[in-house]
C-alpha positions in Angstrom: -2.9 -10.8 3.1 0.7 -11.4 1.1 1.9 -9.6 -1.9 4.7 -11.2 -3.5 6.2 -8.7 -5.9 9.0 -11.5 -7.6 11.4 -9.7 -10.4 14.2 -10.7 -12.1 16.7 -7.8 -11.0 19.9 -7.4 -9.1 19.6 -7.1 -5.7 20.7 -3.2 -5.1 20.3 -0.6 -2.3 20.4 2.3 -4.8 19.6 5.8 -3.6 16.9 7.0 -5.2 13.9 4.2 -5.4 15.2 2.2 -2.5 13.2 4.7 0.1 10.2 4.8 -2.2 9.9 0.8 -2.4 10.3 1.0 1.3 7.3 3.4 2.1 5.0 2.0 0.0 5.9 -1.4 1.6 5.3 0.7 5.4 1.8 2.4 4.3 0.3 -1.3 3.0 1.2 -3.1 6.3 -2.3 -2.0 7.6 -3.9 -3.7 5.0 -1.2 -6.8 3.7 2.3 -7.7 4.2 4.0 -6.7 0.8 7.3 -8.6 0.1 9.6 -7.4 -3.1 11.9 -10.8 -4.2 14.2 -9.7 -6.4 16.1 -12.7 -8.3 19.4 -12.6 -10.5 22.2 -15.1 -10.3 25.0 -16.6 -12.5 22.8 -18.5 -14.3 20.2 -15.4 -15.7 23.4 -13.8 -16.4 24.9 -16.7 -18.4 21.7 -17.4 -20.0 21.2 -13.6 -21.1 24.1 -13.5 -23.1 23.3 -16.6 -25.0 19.7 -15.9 -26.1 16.3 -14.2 -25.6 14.7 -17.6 -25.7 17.3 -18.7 -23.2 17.2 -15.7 -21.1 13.6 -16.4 -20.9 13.7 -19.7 -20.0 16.1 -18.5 -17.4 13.6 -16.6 -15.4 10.8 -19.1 -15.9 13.0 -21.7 -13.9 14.1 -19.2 -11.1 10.2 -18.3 -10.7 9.1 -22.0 -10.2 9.3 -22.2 -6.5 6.9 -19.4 -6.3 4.5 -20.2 -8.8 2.3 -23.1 -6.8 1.2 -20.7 -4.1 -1.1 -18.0 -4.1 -3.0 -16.4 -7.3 -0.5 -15.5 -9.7 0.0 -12.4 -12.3 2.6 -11.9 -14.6 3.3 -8.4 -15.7 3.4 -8.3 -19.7 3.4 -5.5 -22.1 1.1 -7.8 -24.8 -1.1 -8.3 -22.4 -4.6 -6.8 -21.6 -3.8 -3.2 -19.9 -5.8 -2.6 -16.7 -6.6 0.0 -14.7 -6.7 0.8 -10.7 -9.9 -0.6 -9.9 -9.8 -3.8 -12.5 -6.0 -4.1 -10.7 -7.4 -3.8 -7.4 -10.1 -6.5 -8.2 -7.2 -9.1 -8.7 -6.1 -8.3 -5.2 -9.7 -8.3 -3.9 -10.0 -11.5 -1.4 -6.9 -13.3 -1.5 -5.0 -14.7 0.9 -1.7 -14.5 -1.3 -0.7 -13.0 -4.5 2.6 -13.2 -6.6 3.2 -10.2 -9.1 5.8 -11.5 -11.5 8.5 -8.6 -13.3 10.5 -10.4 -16.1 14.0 -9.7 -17.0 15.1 -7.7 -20.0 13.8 -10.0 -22.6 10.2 -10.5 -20.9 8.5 -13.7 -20.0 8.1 -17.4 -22.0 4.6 -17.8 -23.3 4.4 -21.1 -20.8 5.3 -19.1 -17.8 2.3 -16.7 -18.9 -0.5 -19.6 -19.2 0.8 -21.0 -15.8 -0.2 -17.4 -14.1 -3.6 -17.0 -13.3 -3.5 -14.0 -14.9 -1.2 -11.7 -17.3 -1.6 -7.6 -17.3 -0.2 -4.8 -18.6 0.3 -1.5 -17.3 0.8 0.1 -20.7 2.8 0.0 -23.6 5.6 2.0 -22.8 9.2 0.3 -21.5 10.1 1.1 -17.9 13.3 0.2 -15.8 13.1 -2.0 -13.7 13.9 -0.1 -10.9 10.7 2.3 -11.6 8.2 -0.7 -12.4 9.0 -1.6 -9.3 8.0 1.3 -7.6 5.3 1.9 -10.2 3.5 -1.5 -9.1 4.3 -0.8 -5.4 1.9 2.4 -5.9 -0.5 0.5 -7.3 -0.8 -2.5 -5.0 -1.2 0.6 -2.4 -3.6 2.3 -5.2 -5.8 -1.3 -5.0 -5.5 -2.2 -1.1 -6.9 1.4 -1.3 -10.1 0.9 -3.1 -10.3 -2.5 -1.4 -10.3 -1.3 1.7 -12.8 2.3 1.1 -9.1 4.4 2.4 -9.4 8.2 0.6 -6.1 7.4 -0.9 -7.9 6.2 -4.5 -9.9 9.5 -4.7 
């Protein structure tokens, strides 16, 4: 199995989360390869600081190469909220999955009807930087139950 985690970010080796994104991608190698994409360039950048609606269109073009392969889930605050085990039954099975993090100003309502599915962790606003680790813990959280390892318990 593949986990694509695909977010618009800077690319960053910062201190602090860098060593957590990297041991949760070490403990899910037994049970999938987990890949974190991040994706910002002069064009995200440009279109930020014309618009939301640009800004937004921004990331839906950067995430276009990715979005014909594998089931795909956009992460989105108005979506439906789901816990470990209705998260882990989107991972259940499948060969490939893409988890989509927008940038700043969230994600076009077209991107979200091309993804198989949209969730949301909760209402509350995180930094990117900790939804990333956030989501890694819970694509370990779901390979978990998946897989009958004690972690979940």
């Amino acid at each position: 199995m593949k986990i694509n985690i695909i977010i618009i970010d800077k690319r960053s080796k910062d201190k602090l989360y860098a060593p957590l994104i990297e041991h949760y991608k070490k403990i899910c190698k037994p049970f999938a390869k987990v890949e974190v994409i991040e994706i910002f360039d002069k064009d995200i950048a440009k279109a930020q600081d014309i618009s939301p609606a640009s800004a937004k269109s921004s990331y839906t073009k950067a995430f276009q190469r990715y979005i014909n392969s594998g089931y795909n889930i956009a992460l989105d605050p108005s979506s439906s909220e789901v816990d470990s085990f209705n998260f882990a039954k989107l991972l259940k099975d499948r060969v490939e999955v893409n988890l989509y993090i927008g940038g700043a100003y969230g994600l076009e309502e077209g991107f979200l009807r091309q993804c198989n599915k949209s969730i949301s962790f909760g209402k509350i606003t995180l930094s990117h930087k900790l939804v990333k680790v956030v989501l890694m813990e819970q694509v370990f959280r779901g390979l978990s139950i998946n897989n009958n390892h004690p972690y979940h318990k």
